[in-house]
C-alpha positions as CSV (number, residue, x, y, z in Angstrom):
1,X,6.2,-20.9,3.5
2,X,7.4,-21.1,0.0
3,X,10.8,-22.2,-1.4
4,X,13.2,-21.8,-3.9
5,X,15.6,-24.5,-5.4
6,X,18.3,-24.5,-7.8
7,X,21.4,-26.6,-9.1
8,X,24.2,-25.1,-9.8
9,X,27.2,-27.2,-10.3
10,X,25.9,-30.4,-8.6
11,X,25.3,-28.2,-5.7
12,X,21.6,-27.7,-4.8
13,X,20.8,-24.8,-3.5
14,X,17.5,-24.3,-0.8
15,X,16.2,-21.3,-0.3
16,X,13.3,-20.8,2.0
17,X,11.3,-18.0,3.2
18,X,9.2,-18.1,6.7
19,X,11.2,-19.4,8.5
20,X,13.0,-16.6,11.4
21,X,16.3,-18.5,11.1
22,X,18.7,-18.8,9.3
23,X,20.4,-21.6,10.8
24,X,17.5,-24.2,10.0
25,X,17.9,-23.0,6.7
26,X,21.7,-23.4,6.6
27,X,20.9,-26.7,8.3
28,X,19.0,-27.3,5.4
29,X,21.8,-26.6,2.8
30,X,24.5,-28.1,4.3
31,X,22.9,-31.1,4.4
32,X,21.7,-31.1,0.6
33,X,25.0,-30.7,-0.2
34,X,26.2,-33.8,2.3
35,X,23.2,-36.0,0.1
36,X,24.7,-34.9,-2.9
37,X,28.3,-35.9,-2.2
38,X,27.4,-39.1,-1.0
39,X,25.3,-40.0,-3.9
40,X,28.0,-38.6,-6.2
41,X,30.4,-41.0,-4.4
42,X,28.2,-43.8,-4.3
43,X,27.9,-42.9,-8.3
44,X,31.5,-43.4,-8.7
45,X,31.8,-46.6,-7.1
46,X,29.4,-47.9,-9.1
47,X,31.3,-47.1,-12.0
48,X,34.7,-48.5,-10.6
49,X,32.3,-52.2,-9.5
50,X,31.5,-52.3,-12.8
51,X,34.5,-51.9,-15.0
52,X,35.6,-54.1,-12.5
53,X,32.6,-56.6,-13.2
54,X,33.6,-56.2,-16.8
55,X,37.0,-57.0,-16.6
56,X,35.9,-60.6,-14.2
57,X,33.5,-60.9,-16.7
58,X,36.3,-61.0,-19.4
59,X,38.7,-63.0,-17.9
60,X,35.8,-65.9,-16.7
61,X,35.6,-66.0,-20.5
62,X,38.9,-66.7,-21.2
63,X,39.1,-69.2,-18.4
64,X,35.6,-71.1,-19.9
65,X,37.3,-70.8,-23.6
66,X,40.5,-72.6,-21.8
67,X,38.5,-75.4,-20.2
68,X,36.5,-76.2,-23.4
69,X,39.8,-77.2,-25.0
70,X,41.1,-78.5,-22.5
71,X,39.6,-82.4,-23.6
72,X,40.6,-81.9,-27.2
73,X,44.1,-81.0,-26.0
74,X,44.2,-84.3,-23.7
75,X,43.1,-86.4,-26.4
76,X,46.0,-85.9,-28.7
């Protein structure tokens, strides 16, 4: 059996020969192509957590920079 892959598009494309159907082939594909959108939508999640991180990240700052005044402030 030999095969034949390609990308095209973030679609990945299987081709196989020796096998006498062609639904285990499109079996095949079609679930390549569910792999790839769930990692490409686990991929943009993981963007959105972490400009969300970021932005907690940011305003934990701000909150710390708060508190450290906070005595100085009390003592006048």
């Amino acid at each position: 059996m030999s095969q034949n892959i390609s990308i095209e598009s973030g679609t990945c494309y299987v081709i196989m020969f020796g096998f006498g159907s062609d639904s285990i082939v499109s079996a095949f594909v079609q679930t390549q192509n569910n792999v790839y959108e769930i990692l490409s939508d686990v991929n943009s999640r993981q963007d959105i957590m972490d400009e969300r991180i970021a932005n907690l990240e940011g305003r934990l700052n701000t909150v710390q920079i708060s508190l450290d005044v906070l005595p100085d402030l009390l003592y006048r």
